[in-house]
VEXVOLO-941378 format. One record per atom (N, C-alpha, C, CB): residue in one letter; x, y negated, z negated. Coordinates in steps of 0.2 Angstrom, whole numbers, plus 5000, padded with zeros to 4 digits. Each point is the difference from the previous one (the first is absolute). Glycine has a CB too. Example, Ala and Ser with C-alpha at 12.3 -4.5 7.8 and 13.67 -1.06 7.14 Angstrom:
% VEXVOLO-941378
A506650284961A499649945000A500449945000A499150064994S500749895010S500449944999S499649954997S500650035010
***
This chain:
% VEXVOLO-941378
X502250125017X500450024994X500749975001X499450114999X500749864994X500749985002X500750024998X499449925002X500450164996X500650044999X500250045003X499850004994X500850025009X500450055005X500350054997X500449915006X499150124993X500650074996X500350045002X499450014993X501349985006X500550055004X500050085001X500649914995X499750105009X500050074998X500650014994X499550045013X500949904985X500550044997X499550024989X501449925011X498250044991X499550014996X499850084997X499649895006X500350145000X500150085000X500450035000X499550015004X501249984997X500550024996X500250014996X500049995004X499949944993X500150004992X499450074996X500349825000X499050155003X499850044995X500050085003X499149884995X500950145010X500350075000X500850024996X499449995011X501049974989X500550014993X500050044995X500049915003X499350024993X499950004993X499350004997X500949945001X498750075005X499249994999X500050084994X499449945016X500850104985X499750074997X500449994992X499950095014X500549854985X500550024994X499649944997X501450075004X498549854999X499849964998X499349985001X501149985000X498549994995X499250005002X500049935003X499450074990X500749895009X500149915004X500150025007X500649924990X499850135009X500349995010X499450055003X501850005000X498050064997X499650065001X499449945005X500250114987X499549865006X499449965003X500249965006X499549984989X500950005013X500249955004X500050035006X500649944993X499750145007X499950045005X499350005002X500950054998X498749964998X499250005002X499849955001X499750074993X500549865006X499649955000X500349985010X499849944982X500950075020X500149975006X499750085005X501349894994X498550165003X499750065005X500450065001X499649925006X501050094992X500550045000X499750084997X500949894999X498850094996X499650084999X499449995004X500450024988X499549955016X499349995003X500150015008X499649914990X500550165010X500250005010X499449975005X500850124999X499449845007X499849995004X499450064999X501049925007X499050134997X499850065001X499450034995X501050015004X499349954992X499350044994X499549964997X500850074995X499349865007X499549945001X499250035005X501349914999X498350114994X499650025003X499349915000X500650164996X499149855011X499449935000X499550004995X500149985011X499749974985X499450024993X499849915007X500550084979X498849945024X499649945004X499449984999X500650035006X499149994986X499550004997X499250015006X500849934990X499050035012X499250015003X500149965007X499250014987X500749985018X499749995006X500649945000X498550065000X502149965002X500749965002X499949955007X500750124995X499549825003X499849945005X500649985002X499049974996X501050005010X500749975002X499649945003X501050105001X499249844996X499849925001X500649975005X499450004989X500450005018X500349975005X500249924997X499450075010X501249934994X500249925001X500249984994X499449975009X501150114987X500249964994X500650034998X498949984997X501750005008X500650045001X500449954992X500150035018X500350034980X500349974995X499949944995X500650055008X498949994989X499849924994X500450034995X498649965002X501950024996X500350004994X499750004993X500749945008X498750014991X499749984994X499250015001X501049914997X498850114999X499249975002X499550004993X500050075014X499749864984X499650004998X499350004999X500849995001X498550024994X499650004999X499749914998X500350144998X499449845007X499749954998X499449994998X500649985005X499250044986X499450024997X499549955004X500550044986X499649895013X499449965000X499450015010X501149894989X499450155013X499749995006X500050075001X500349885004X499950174994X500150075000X500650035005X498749994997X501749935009X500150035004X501050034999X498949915008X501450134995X500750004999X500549955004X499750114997X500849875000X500349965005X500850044999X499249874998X501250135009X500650034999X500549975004X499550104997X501049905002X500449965003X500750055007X499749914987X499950095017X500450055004X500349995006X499450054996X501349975009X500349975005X499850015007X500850004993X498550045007X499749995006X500550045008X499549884992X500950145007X500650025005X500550054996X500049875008X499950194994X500550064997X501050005000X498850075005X501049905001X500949985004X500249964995X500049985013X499649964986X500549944994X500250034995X499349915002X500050124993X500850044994X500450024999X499750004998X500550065010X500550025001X500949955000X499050095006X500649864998X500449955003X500549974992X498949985012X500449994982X500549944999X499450024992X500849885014X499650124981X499450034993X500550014994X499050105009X501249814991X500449984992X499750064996X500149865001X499450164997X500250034991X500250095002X498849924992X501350095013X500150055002X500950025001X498749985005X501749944996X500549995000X500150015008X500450034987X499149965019X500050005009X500249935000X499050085004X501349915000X500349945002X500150005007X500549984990X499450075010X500250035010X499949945004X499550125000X499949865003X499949935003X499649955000X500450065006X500149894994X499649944996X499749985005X500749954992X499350065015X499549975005X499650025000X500349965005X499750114994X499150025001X499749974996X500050105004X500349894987X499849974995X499849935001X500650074993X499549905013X500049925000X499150035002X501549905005X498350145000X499450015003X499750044999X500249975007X499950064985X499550044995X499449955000X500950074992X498549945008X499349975000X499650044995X500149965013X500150084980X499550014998X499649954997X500650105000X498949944997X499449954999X499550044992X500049965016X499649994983X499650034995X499250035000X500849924996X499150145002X499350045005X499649994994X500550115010X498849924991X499650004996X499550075001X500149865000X499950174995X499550065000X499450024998X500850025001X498649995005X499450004995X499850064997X499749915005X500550124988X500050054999X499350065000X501049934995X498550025008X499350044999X500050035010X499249914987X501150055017X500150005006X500550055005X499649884996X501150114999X500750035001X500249975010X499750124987X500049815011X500449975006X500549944996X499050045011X501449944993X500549954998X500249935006X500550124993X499449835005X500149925004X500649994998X498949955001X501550025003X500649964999X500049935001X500450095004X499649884991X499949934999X500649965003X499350024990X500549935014X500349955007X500249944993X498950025017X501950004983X500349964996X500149925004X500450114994X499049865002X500149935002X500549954998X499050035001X501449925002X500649964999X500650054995X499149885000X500950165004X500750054997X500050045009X499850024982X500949985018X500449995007X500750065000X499649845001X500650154992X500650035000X499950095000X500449884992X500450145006X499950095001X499550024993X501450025006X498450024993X499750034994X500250075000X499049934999X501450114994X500250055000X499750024994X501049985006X498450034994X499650034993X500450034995X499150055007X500749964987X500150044994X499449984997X501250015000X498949974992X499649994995X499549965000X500850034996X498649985002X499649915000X499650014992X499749975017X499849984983X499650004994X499349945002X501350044990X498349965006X499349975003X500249954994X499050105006X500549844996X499849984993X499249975003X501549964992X498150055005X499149965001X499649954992X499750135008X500649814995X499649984993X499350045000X500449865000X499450124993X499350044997X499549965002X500550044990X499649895011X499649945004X499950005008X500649924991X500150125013X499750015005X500350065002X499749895003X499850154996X500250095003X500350005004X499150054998X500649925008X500250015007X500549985004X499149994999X501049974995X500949995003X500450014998X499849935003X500650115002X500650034998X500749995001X499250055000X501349944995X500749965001X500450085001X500049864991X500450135013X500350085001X501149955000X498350115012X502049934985X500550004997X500450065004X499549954988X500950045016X500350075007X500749974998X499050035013X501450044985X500749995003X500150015006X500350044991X500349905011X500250015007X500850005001X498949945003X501350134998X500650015003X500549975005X499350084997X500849865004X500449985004X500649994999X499349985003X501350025005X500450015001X500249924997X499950125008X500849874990X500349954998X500449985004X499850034991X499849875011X500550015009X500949954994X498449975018X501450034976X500649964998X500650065002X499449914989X500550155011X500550065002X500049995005X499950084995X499649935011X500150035007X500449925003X498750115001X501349854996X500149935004X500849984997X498649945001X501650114994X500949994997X500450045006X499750004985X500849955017X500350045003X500949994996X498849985012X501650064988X499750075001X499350024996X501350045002X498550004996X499550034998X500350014991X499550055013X500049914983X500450004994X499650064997X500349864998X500250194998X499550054998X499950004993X500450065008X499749864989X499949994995X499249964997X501450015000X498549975006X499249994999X499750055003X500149905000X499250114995X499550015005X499850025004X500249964997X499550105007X500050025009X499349994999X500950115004X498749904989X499350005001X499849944996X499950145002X499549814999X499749944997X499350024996X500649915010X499250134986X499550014999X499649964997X500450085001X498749895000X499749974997X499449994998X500849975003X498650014995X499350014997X499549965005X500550024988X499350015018X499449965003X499549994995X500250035010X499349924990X499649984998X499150015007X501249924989X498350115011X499649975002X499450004999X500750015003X498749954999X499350004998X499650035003X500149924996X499650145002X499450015005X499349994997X500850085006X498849934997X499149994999X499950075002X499749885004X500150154992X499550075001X499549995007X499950004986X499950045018X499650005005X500649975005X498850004993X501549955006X500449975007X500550065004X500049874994X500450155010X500550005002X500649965000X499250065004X501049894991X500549975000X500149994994X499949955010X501050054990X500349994994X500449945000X499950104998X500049845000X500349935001X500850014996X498749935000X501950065005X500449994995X500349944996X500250095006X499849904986X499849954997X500949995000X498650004994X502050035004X500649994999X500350064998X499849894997X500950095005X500450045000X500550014992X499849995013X500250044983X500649984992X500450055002X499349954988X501550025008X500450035001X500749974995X499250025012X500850034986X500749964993X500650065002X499049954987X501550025008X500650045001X500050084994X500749865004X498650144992X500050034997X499350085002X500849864991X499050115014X499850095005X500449975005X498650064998X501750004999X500650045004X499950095004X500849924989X498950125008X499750065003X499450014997X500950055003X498549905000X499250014999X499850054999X499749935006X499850104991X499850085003X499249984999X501250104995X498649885001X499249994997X499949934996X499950134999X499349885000X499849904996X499650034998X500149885007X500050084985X499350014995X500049914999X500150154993X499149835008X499849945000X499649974996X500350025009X499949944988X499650004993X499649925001X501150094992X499149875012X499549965002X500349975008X499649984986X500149975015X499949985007X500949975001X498449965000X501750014995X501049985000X500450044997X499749874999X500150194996X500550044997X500150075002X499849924991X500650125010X499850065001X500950014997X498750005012X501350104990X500550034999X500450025004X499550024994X501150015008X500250025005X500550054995X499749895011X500350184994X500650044998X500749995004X499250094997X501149925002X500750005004X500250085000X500549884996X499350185009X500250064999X500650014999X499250025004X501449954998X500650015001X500349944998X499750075008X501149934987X500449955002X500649995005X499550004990X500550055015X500450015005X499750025005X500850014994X499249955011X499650015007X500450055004X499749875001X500750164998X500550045004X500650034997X499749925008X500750114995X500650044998X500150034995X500249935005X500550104992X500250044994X499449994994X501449995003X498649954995X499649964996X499350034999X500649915003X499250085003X499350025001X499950075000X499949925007X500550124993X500050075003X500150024991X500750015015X499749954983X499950044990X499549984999X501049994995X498549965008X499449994996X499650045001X500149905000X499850135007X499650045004X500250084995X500249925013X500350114986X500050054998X500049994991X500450055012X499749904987X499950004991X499649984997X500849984999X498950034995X499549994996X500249954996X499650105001X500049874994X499949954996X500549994995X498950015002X501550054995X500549984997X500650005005X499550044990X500649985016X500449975002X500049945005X500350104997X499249895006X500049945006X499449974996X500550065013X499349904981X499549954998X500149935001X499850064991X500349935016X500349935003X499549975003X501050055003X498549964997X499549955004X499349994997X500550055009X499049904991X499749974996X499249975004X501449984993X498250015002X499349965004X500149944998X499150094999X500749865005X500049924999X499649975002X500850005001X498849954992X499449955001X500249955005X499550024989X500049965015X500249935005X499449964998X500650055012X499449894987X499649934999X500149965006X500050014988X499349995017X500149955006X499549964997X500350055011X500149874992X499649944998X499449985003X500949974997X499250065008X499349995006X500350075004X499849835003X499550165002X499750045004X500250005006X499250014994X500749925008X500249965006X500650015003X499649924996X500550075012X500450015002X500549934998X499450105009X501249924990X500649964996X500349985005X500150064991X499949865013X500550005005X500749984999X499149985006X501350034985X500650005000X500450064998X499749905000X499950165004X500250085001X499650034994X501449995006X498750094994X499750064998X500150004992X500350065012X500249894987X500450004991X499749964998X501150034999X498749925004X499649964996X499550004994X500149975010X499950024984X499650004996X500050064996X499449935006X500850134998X500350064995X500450024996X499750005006X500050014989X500550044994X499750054998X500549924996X500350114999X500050075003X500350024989X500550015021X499150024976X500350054996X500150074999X499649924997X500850125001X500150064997X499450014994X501449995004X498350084999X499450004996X500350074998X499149925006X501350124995X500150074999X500850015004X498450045000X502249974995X500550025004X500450054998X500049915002X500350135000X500150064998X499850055001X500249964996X499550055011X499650075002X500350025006X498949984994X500950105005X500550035007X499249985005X501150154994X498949855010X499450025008X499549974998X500350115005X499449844993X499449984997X499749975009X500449974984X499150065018X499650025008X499549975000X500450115003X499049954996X499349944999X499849984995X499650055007X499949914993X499749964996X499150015000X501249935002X498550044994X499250044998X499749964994X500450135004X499049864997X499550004995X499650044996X500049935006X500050064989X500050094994X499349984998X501450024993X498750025002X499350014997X499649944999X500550084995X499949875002X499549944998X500549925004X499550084985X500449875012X500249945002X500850004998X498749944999X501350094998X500749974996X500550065000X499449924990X500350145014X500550065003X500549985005X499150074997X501449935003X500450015008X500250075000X500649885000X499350135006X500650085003X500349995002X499750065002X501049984997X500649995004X500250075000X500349884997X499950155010X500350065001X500749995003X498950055002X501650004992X500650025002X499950045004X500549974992X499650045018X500050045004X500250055000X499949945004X500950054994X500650055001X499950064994X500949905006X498950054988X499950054997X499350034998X501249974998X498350035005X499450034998X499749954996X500450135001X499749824996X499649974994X499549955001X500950014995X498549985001X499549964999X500049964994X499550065006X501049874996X499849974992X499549954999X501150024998X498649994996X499549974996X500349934999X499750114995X500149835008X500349944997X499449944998X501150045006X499349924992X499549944996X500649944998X499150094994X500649855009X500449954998X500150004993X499649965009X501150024988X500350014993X499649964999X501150034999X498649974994X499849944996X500549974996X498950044999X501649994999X500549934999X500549985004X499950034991X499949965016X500349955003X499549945000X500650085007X499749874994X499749954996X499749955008X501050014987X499350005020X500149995004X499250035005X501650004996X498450075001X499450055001X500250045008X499049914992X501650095009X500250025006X500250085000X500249875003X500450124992X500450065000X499650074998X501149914997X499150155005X499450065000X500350064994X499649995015X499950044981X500350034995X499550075003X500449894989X500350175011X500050065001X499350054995X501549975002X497750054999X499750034994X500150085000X499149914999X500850115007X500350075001X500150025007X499550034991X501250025009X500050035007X499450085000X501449945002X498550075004X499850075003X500350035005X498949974998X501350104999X500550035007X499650045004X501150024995X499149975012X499450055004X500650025005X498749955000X501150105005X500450065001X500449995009X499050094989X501049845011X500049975008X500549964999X498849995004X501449975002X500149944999X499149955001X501550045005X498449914994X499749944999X499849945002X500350064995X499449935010X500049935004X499649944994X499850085015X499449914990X499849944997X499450034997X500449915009X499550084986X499650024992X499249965002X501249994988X498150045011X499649985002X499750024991X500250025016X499449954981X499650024999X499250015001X500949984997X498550075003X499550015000X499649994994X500350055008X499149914991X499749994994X499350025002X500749914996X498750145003X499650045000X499449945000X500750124994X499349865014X499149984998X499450024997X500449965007X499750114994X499450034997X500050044993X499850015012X500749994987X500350004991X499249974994X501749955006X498150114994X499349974992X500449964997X499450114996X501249884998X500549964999X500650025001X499349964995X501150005003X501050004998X500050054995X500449865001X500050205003X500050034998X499750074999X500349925001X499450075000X499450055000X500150085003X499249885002X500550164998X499950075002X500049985007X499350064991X500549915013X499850015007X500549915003X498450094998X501949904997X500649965003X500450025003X499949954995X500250045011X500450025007X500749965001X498850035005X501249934993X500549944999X500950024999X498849944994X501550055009X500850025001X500349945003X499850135001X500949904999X500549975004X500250055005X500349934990X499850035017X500050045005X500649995005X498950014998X501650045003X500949985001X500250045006X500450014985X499749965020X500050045006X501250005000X498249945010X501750114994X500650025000X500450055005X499749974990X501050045008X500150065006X500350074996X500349905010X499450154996X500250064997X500850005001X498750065003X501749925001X500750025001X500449945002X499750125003X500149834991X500549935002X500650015000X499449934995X501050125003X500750025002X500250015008X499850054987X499849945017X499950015008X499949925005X499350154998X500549804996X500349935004X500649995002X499349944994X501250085002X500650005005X500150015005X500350014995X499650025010X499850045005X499349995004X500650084994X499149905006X499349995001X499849935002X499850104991X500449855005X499949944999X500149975007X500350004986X500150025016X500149985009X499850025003X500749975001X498750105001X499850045005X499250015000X501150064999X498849895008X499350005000X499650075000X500349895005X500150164995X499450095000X500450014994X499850085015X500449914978X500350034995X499450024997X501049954999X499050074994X499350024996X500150004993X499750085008X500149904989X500249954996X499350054994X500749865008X499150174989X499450044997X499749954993X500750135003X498549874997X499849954997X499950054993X499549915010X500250054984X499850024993X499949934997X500650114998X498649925000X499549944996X499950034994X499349955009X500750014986X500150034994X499149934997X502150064999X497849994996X499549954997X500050014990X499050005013X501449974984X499850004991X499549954998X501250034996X498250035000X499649964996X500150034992X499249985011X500549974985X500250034992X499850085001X499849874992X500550155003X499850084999X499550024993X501250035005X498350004996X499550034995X500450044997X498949995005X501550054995X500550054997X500449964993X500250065014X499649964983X500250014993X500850014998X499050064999X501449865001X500650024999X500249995009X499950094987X500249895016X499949985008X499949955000X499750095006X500649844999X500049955000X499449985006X501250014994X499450045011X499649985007X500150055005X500349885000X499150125006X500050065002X500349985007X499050054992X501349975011X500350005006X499650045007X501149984990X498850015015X499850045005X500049995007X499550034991X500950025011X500149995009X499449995005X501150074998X498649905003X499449965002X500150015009X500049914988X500450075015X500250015007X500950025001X498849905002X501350155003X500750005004X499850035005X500850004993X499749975012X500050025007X501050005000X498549935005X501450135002X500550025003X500549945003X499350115001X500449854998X500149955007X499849995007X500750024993X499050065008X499749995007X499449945002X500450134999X499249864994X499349985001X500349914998X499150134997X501249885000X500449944995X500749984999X499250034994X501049935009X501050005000X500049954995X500650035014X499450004977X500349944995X499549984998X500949965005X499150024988X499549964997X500149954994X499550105005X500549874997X500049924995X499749964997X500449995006X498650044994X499849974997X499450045000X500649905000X498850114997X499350025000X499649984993X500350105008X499149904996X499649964997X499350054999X500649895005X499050104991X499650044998X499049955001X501350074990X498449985014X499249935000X499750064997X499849895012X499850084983X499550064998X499450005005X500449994986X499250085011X499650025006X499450014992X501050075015X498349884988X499650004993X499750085000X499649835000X500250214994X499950054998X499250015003X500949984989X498549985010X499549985003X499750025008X500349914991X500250085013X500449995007X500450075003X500349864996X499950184999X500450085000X499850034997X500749995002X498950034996X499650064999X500149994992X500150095012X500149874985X500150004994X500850024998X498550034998X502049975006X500750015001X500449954999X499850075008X500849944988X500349964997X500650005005X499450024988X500549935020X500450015003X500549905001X499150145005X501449874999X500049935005X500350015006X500049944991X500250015013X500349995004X500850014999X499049935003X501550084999X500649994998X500549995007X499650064989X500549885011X500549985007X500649984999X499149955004X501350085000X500750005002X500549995003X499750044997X500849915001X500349995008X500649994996X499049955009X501750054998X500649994998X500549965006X499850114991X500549855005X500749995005X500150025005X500549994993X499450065009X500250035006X499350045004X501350014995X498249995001X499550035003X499849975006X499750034989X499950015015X499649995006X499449974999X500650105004X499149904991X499250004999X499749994991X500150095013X499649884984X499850014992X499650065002X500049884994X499950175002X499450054999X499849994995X500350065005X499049974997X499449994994X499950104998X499249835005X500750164988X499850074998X499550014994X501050035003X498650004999X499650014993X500050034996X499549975003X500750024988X500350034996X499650024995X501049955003X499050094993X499750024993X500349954995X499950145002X499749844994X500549934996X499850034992X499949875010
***
């Protein structure tokens, strides 16, 4: 997640929440009406916890092979240590020897491999990633990882310039084969325009998305963005990148990259997602509860820049947007279509202030799932699908939904639903009524 919601966030809306409806919700969406205490666990059917999968930030469904892929740091200490979207800067060395890595989950098995990142050497500080599989070869897969590193153009200014930079964030690139254990790394990109990564939406093998959750890495700045909403802090933006090659570039990371403004003017734009169809994007505002509906503009002429179709408010804050598409769906649509969008989040994001540095803090989860509504005059139906206290789950950032076929469960219109977060110990798997 790469929002910090203050606690002064609760002040405000203890204020004015009861006189103003904007601030009211805001109280709800950061937990304030939502005590620790009264967070009761919804763990649907026969609750799993999948070893050797500490803090996956993101995690994907890879239809063509069934398997999940996620991108996680492998070691609990390091995020405490050093965790740019968080605004942690605490210590850049341990961040030089962060070693996360990219795992793979087989969701019929609920064990997990960590793929031996081949020709990539450097630190890895997970966050966001995204897949891409030609249609010509299933099996291979290009995986797109933000990597959090420290910026040694800072640490090497002496004195120490505080006008650059502490953090260098940029986009690994690698290739894996289905079945192998290795993920080849093919290059590193890197422009002056991702500046706070949070997520990638990839639209082919050289083009993809990137959000910028934040336009201020730190300080006063950051702290108004953190407790304001869209009409007051709309400072930050998503941006297409076009690499010319794949290849590793031997005259540095900028090579061949460029960078457009595809969307500017939004408060906390976090994750990112594939929607209903080919030409859906997702994009969740975190801070403030939203799912928006997007689609490249068709009068951009360019075909880059993104036009707004609708937001959805849900009652959280909001990580990384998943959608589920109902394999066993008679059709689109239909009575017995199961199909939604699926929004993992936290019950009391108003407690990262506090929290965000302590490895025993508790951070409470909430999975939320909208599918259209059969209701008459109702658009969309909304429903809390999973929370935990935090005891079983600390934080949640993304989930993913595998359907479970009807045929196979007694004729039960069930799936799989896996979760995992930034700070979590472990993804769990639950089985849910869908």
């Amino acid at each position: 997640m790469g929002s910090l919601v203050y606690a002064g966030i609760a002040g405000l809306a203890a204020l004015g929440g009861l006189l103003y409806n904007p601030l009211k919700l805001r109280a709800e969406i950061v937990g304030l009406t939502r005590p620790l205490a009264s967070i009761q666990n919804i763990h649907g059917e026969g609750l799993k916890i999948i070893s050797d999968t500490v803090q996956c930030e993101d995690l994907h469904h890879h239809l063509p092979s069934g398997l999940l892929f996620a991108a996680c740091q492998g070691k609990a200490a390091e995020r405490f240590s050093w965790f740019p979207p968080l605004a942690n800067f605490k210590d850049r060395k341990a961040a030089d020897k962060s070693k996360g890595s990219i795992y793979v989950v087989d969701p019929r098995t609920f064990k997990s491999k960590r793929l031996s990142l081949d020709g990539f050497s450097g630190p890895f500080i997970s966050h966001g990633i995204d897949l891409y599989s030609s249609p010509s070869e299933p099996e291979s897969v290009s995986i797109y990882a933000v990597n959090h590193l420290p910026n040694p153009d800072y640490y090497t200014s002496s004195p120490l310039n505080a006008t650059i930079p502490n953090a260098r964030s940029q986009i690994e690139v690698f290739q894996h084969t289905i079945g192998t254990s290795t993920a080849k790394h093919l290059r590193s990109i890197r422009h002056e325009m991702i500046r706070t990564p949070n997520d990638i939406y990839v639209t082919a093998p050289t083009t993809f998305y990137i959000t910028n959750d934040h336009h201020y890495r730190e300080g006063h700045m950051r702290f108004i963005e953190d407790i304001g909403y869209h009409s007051v802090a709309p400072w930050s933006d998503i941006v297409h990148i076009t690499v010319g090659s794949l290849a590793r570039q031997h005259g540095g990371d900028e090579v061949g990259v460029a960078a457009k403004v595809a969307y500017s003017g939004m408060h906390n734009p976090n994750g990112l997602g594939h929607g209903a169809n080919s030409s859906e994007i997702l994009i969740v505002r975190a801070a403030a509860g939203v799912l928006v509906r997007a689609t490249v503009d068709p009068a951009d002429k360019s075909g880059k820049e993104l036009k707004i179709v609708e937001e959805i408010q849900l009652q959280s804050s909001l990580d990384n947007p998943t959608y589920y598409s109902d394999p066993y769906a008679s059709a689109p649509g239909a009575a017995d279509d199961a199909s939604g969008y699926v929004l993992a989040g936290l019950g009391r994001a108003m407690d990262l202030s506090s929290t965000h540095l302590k490895a025993d803090g508790l951070d409470p989860v909430m999975v939320w799932m909208v599918k259209p509504s059969k209701e008459e005059g109702k658009k969309w139906d909304t429903r809390l699908i999973f929370q935990d206290d935090s005891k079983t789950i600390r934080s949640a950032s993304a989930a993913v939904v595998v359907g479970i076929d009807p045929k196979e469960n007694g004729g039960r219109k069930q799936g799989w639903l896996f979760v995992t977060g930034f700070f979590s110990k472990a993804i769990v798997a639950t089985k849910i009524d869908l």
